[in-house]
Every structure is written in C-alpha cells, then in structure tokens.
Legacy VTK file of the C-alpha trace (Angstrom):
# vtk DataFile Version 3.0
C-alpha trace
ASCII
DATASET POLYDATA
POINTS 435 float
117.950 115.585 109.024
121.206 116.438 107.339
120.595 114.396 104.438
117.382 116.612 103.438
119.861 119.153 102.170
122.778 117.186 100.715
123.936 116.186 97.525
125.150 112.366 97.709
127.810 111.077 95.056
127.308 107.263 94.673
130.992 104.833 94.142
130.773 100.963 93.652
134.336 100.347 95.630
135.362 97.386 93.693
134.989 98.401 90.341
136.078 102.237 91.078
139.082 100.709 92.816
139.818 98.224 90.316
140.004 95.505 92.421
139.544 91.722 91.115
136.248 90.565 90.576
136.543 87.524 92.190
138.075 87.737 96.011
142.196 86.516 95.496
142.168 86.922 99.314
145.261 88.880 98.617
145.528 92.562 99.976
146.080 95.989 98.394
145.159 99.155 99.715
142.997 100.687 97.156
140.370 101.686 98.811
142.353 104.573 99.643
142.544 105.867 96.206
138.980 107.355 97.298
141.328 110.093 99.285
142.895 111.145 95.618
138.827 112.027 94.827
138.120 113.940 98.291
139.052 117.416 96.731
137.381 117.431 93.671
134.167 116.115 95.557
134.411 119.111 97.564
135.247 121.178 94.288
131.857 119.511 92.543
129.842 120.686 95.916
129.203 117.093 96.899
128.869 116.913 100.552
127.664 113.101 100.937
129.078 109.919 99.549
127.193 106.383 99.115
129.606 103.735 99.115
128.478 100.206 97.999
130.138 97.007 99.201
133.574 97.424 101.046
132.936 94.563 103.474
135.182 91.172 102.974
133.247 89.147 100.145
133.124 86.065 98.111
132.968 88.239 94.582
131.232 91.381 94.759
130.381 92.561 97.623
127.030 91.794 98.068
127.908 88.353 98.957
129.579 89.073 102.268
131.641 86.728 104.588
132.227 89.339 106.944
131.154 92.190 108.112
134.068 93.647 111.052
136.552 93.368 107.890
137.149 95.361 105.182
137.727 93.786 101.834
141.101 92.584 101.447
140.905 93.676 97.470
140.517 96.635 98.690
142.655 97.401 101.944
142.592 97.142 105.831
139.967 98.159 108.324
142.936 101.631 109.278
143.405 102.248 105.795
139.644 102.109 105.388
139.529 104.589 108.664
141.892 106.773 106.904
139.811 107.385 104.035
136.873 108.155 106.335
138.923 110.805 108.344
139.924 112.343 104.847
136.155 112.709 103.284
135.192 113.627 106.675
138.151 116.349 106.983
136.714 117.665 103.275
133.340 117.572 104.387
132.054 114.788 102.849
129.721 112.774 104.932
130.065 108.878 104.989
126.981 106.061 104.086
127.632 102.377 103.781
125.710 100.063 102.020
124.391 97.755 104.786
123.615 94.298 102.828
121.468 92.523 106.306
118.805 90.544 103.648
121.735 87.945 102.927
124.893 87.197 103.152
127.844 84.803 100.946
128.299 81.556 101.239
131.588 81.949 102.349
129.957 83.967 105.542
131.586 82.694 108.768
128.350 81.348 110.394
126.896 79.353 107.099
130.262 77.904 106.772
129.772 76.628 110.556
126.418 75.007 109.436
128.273 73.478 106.107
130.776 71.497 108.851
128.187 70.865 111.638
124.803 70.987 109.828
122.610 70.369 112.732
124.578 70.928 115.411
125.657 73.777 114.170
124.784 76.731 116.578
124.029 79.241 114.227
121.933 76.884 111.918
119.015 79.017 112.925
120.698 82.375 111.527
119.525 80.825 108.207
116.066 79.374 106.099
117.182 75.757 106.507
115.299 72.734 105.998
117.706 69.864 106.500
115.499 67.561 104.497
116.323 68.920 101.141
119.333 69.712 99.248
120.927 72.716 97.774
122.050 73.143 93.968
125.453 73.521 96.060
125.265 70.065 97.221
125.034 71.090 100.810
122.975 68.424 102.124
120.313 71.255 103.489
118.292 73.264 101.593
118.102 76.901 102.320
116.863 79.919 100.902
118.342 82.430 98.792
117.746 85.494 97.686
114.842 85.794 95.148
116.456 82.340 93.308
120.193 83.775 94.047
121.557 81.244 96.186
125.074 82.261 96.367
123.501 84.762 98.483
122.244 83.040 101.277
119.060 84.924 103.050
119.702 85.651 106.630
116.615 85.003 109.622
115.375 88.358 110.318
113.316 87.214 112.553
116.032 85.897 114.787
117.010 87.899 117.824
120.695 87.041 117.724
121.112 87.897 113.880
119.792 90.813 114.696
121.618 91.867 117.805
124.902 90.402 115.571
124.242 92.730 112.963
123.128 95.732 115.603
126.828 95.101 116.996
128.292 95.754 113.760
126.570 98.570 112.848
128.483 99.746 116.262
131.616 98.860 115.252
131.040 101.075 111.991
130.298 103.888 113.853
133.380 103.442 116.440
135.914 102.364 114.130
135.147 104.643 110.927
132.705 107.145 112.024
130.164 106.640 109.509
127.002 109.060 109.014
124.092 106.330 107.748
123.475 103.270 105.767
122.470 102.398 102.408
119.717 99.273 102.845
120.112 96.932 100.124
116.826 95.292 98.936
115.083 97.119 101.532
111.848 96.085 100.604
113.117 92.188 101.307
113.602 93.448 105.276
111.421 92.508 108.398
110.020 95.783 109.122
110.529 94.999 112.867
114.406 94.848 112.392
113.981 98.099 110.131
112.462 99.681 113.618
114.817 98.003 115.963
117.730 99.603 113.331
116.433 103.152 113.375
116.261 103.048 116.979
119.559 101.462 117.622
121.198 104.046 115.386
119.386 106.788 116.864
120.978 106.024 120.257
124.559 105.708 118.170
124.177 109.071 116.251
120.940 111.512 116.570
121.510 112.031 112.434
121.760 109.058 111.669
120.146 108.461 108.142
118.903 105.358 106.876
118.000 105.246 103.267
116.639 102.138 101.705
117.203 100.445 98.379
112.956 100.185 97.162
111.664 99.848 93.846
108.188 100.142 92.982
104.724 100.641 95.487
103.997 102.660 98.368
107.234 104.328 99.618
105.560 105.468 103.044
105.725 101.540 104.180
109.364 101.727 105.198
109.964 105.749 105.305
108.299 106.986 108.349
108.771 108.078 111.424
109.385 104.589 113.106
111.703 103.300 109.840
113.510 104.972 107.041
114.257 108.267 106.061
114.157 107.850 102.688
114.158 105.242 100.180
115.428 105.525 96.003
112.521 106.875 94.059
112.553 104.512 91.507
109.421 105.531 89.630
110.911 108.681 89.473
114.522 107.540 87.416
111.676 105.794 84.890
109.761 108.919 84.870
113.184 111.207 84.141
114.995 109.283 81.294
111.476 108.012 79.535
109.948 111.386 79.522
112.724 113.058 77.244
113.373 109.967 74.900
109.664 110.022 74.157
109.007 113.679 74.008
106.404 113.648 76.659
107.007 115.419 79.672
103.465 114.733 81.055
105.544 111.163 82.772
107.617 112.579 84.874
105.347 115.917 85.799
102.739 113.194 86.182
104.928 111.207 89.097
106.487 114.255 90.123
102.501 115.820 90.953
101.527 112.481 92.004
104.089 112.007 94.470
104.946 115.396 96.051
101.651 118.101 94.730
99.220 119.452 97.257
96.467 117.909 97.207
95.136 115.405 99.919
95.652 112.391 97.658
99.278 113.568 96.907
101.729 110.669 98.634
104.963 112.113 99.396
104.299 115.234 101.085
107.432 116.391 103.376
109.164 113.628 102.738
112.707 113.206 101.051
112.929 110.118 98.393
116.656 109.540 96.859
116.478 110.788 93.169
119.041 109.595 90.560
119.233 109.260 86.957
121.610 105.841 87.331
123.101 104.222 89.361
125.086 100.424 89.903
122.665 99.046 89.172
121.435 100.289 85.576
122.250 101.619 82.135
123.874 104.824 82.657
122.129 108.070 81.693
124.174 109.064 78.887
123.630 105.511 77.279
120.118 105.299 77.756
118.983 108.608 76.249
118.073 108.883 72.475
119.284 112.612 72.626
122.696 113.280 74.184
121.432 117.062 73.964
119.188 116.525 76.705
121.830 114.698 78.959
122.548 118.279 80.800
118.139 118.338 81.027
118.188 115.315 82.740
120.407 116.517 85.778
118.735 120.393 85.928
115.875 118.412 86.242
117.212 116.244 89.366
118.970 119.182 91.177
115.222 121.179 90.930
112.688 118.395 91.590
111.893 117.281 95.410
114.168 114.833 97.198
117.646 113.841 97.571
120.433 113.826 94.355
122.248 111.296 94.081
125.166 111.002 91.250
126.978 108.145 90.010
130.147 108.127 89.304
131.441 109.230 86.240
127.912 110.060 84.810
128.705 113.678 85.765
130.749 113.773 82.451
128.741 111.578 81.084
130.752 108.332 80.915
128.667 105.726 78.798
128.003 102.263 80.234
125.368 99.840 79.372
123.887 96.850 81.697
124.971 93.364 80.432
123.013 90.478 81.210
125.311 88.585 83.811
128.037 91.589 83.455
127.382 94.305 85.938
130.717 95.539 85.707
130.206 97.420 82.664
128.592 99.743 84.776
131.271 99.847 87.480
134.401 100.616 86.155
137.664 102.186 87.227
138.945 105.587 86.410
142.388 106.672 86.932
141.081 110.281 87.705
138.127 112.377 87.743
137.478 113.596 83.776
135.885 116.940 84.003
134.184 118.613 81.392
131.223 120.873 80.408
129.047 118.862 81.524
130.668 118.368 85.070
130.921 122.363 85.550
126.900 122.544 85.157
126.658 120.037 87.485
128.822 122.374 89.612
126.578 125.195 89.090
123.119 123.234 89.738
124.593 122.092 92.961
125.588 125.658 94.432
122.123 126.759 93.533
120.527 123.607 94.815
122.692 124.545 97.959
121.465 127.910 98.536
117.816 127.256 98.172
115.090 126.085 100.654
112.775 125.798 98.072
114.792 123.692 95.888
115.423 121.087 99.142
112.114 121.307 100.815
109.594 123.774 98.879
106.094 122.638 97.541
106.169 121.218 93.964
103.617 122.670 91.479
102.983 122.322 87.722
102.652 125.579 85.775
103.754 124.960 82.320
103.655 121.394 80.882
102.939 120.570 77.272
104.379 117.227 75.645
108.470 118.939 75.377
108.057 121.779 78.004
107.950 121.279 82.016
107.646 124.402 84.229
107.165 123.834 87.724
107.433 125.808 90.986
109.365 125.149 94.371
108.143 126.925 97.021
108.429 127.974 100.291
107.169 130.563 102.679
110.181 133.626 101.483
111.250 131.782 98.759
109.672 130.720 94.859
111.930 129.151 91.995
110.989 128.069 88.874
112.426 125.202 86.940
112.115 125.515 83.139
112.850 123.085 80.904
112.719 122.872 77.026
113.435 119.236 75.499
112.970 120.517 72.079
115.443 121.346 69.795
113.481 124.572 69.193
113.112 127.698 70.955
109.632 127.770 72.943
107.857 130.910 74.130
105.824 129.523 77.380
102.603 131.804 78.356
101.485 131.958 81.840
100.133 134.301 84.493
102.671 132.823 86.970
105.557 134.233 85.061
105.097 138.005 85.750
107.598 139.730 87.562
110.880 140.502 88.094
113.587 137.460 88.265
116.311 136.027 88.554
118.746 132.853 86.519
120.307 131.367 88.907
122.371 129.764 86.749
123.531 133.056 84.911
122.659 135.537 87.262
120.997 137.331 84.855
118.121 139.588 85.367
114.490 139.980 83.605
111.683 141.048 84.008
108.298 138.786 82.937
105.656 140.057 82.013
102.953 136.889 81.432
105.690 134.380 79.107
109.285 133.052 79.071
111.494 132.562 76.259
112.721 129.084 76.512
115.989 128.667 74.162
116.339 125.105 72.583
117.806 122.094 74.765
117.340 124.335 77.837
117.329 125.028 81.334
116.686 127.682 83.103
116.614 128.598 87.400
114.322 131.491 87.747
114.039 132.877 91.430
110.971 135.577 91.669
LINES 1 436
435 0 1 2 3 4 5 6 7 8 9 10 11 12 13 14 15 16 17 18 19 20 21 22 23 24 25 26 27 28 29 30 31 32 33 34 35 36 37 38 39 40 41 42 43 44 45 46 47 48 49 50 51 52 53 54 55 56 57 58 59 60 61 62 63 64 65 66 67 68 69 70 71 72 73 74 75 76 77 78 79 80 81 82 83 84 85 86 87 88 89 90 91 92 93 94 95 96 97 98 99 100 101 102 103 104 105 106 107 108 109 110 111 112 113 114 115 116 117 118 119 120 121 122 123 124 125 126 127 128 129 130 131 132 133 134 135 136 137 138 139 140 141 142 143 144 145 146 147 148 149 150 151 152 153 154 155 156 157 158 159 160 161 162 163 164 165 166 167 168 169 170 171 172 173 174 175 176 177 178 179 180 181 182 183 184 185 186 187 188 189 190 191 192 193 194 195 196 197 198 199 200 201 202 203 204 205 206 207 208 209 210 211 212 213 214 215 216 217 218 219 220 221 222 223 224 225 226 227 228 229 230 231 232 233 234 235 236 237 238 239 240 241 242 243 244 245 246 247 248 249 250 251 252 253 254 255 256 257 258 259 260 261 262 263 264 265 266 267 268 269 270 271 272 273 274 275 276 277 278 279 280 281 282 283 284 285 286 287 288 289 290 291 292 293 294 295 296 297 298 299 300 301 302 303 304 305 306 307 308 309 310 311 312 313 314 315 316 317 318 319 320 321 322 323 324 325 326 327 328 329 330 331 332 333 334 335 336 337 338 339 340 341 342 343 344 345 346 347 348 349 350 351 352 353 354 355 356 357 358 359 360 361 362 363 364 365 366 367 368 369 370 371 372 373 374 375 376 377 378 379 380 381 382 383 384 385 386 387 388 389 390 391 392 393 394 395 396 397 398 399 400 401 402 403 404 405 406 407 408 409 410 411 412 413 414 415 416 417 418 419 420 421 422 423 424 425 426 427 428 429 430 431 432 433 434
C-alpha cells in the first residue's frame, strides 16, 4: 500500500481558503488557491495530502447537504478537478475526508422528511421516531451525533444509504481521481459498511487507502484486512507532546513498545497507524509545548517512529494556534503563502531521510536507550538499522550502550563516526544514525 511509505500534509479547506464560516451560498473559486501550494509541497517532500471538508455544507463542512457538489465557498466541482490534476501532476496524491456517520440538516434527503415527515421516502435514511420532537422543532425526533444535532446521524444499517453513499464515492473517483478517504468518527461506523467500503473501493482503485478518524482502544477493530488501513494513533500524539513537557520520555517509548515492539503481546505489529503531532482538531504543537526548543524534537521524533506522518498545516513553521471552546477556527486559519523557515527546512531534511529508508517506514521498533530526557530506539529491517536519538535536555548527554559500536552514519548531516560503546548527544537534539 502506497500510503505505508508517504508523508501526508493535512489542510482544513475552509479555513486555509478563507472562505466564510457560515455557507453565503455564494461562489468563489478558492479552492484553487491549493494549486499556488502544489510546488512547495513537492519542495517539502510531501507526496500525500488529507483534505477535510470540501463537500457543499451548512457551516463547516462536517455538516454536509451534499455530497456530488463541491462547496460553493469554495469553488465548482471543474475547478475542484483542476486542483486534483495539479497535485496529481506534482505528485501529490489526493484523500478526502469522507463524513458517512452524519450529515447537515440542510442535507437534501432530511429536508425531504422536514416537508413530508412520514411519507417521506427517505425517512428511513435517518434515527427517527415521529413521536417525539427535536430541539429544532421538527415535529420528529432524531438522533444526532453524540448530542450534536445539527449533525443529523445517518442509518448505516440501511442498504440504500449505503449504496447512495457507495455511488458517491464513485463519482469521486471518476470526476476528481482521488487516491483514499479520510473516515470521520470512524469509530461511530457500522463495521459492515466499513467492509462493504473497502471492498467497493477495492474494485474502484486496487490502492485505495482508507484511513479512519479513531481515538482511544484497540486499533486492530477497524484496521485489518477486511476494513481499514490505518486509523490516527491518537495515544501516540498524547504520548509525543506529554513526554517532552514533562521530561519523561518513558510515555511515549512506553506506547511506542507497547504498540509496535516484538514481543507476542505487542499490538501493532506490521501495521501502519497515522502519526501527527496536531491536527484540526487540537492545540497546535508549537502552542502546546512548555519548551519551544523541543518543537524540532517533536517532528524527528514523528518522521523516525512507526507509521504514517501526517503534518498540519502551518505547524511545519510552527504557526501557534490554540483550541477555543466553541471556536475551532483558531486552529484553521488562512495563510496568504507558505512561511518557511528553519524549522520547515528540517522538516525537509527528516522527510528525504524518512524517504530513503525501509527501516524508518516499515522496520521493527526497539528501545535501547531511554532514561527520563533521553529516547534511543532502533528501526530495523533485514539490510537496514537506524537509530533515532533524541536528547530533550538542555544539556549535553553521553548515552552508553553496547548497541552503539560501530561505524555510522547522520543522516541528517552526513557525517561520519565511528562508536565505540556511547554517543554524544548535544543539547535539544536529534540525531539519524544509520549503522
């Protein structure tokens, strides 16, 4: 699966684009400002992009009223295509977010049931009980999603939802070409439609990835053979930012061991989860962190630990942005043009080496060096071994093992040593050694 391998760069459409909040039903084509960004995704090495809502919505995108249209805030279904033709043309692969828990209020078919309540014929593409009463006045009760009931949750378990939603899927693919899906609150999915999708899509596209939006629990529910590829490794984020604003790396080595290590009770084995350090959906990195000197840690750590980088955009300079209750859009805002700086080039750099390693995308993870501001671990495969060294402290640390012995190389310098039992960790560092 091509997605094993990639780097993804996450946008939020709206807020990149700087469209309205609220849908003015008037259009403007900025969704293809995204074709202003295609080079210097190239340029950064990013070879996969995550888009979040660009469907036609009540407000942001999550609340969608249809799903054949793009968002009139943000263009028309060919100016849309153009973009897509553009990434694709730069090598950039294309994933949608796929919203199939619920849908708007303003969604075609619930608007049917609104007029025609009971004789409406899609009243059974919804959780209705015309008995009750919504806080909307409806007349019906329905369900919404966990207590959000401008988001009204569609009937999974309905075969014409889901061939409705199959179709468009279809029309994705034929009109724009698209390379996966994003699946938002996959953990709120049937996991029967989550089969019937990866089989649909299989037909569609061979490499087709599906990556799902999960939280917390046991990932291998919904990425298997028969469901997901991958899913966000939430416990992972927690594990990344936590472990350097309390000076104890044991968290995230601890998840990291837990998750992807060798032994039988080790979870993860072979499998890909999507790593990140923010996203949409949280406080970005570079607010969240106590230390701003271990803001370039945080990403060598993601580029050398198992699964799939993902970067939000604008963290990779480290654009600040905190999470509001009720105001998401702090976190989503628009830029007029990429703002490159230091730490954008190491980003650069992480991602060629990431790029030209097996065992950074699909070795073995080991601990070999882990005290409460030091992490060492080894990626592995059959002809290849990297070490990842990290030193939170703001102090140089000379690390002692029998592992590091030998002749290596930074990949991040290209500098050559030789070991002989111990490393020389500068402060705030991080270092790519390939024996």
């Amino acid at each position: 699966m091509w997605a094993y391998n990639s780097i993804f760069y996450q946008i939020y459409p709206i807020g990149f684009c700087g469209a309205p909040v609220h849908n003015d039903g008037a259009y403007a084509p900025r969704i293809r400002k995204l074709m202003d960004w295609s080079a210097y995704l190239q340029e950064l090495g990013v070879d996969s992009i995550l888009l979040n809502p660009v469907f036609e919505s009540d407000n942001h995108g999550y609340d969608t009223r249809d799903f054949r249209k793009i968002d009139c805030r943000l263009g028309s279904n060919e100016d849309f295509a153009q973009v897509c033709r553009d990434l694709h043309a730069h090598n950039v692969k294309i994933v949608l977010d796929g919203v199939f828990n619920h849908v708007g209020r303003g969604f075609w078919a619930f608007q049917d049931v609104q007029e025609k309540r009971w004789d409406s014929p899609y009243k059974d593409w919804f959780l209705i009980n015309f008995d009750g009463d919504s806080c909307y006045g409806d007349g019906f009760w329905y369900e919404g999603w966990e207590g959000h009931f401008e988001l009204v949750k569609l009937n999974l378990r309905n075969p014409a939802v889901v061939e409705y939603l199959l179709e468009c899927v279809k029309f994705w693919v034929d009109a724009f070409d698209i390379d996966g899906l994003r699946l938002d609150v996959a953990y709120c999915l049937e996991p029967e439609f989550m089969k019937r999708l990866r089989s649909y899509t299989q037909q569609l596209k061979p490499d087709f990835v599906l990556i799902g939006e999960v939280l917390f629990g046991d990932y291998n529910r919904i990425v298997n053979g028969e469901m997901l590829h991958s899913c966000t490794n939430y416990e992972c984020y927690k594990g990344i930012y936590s472990s350097f604003n309390s000076m104890n790396m044991f968290e995230i080595a601890h998840s990291l061991q837990r998750q992807y290590g060798s032994e039988p009770w080790c979870l993860y084995q072979g499998k890909h989860l999507m790593t990140f350090v923010d996203n949409h959906d949280v406080t970005r990195i570079a607010s969240i962190l106590t230390d701003r000197n271990h803001l370039p840690l945080t990403y060598g750590l993601l580029m050398g630990m198992p699964g799939i980088p993902c970067i939000y955009y604008g963290s990779e300079w480290g654009e600040p942005g905190e999470k509001a209750p009720g105001n998401d859009y702090a976190l989503r805002p628009c830029f007029d043009k990429p703002k490159p700086n230091e730490l954008t080039e190491l980003i650069r750099k992480l991602i060629r080496v990431r790029q030209k390693s097996d065992a950074l995308c699909s070795g073995s993870y080991r601990n070999v060096v882990l005290t409460n501001h030091q992490l060492i671990f080894e990626r592995a495969t059959e002809n290849e071994r990297v070490m990842v060294a990290i030193n939170a402290s703001a102090g140089p640390f000379t690390a002692a093992c029998g592992d590091l012995n030998g002749s290596v190389t930074d990949l991040l310098t290209g500098e050559k040593m030789s070991l002989a039992g111990q490393l020389d960790m500068p402060a705030y560092s991080i270092q790519y050694l390939a024996f």
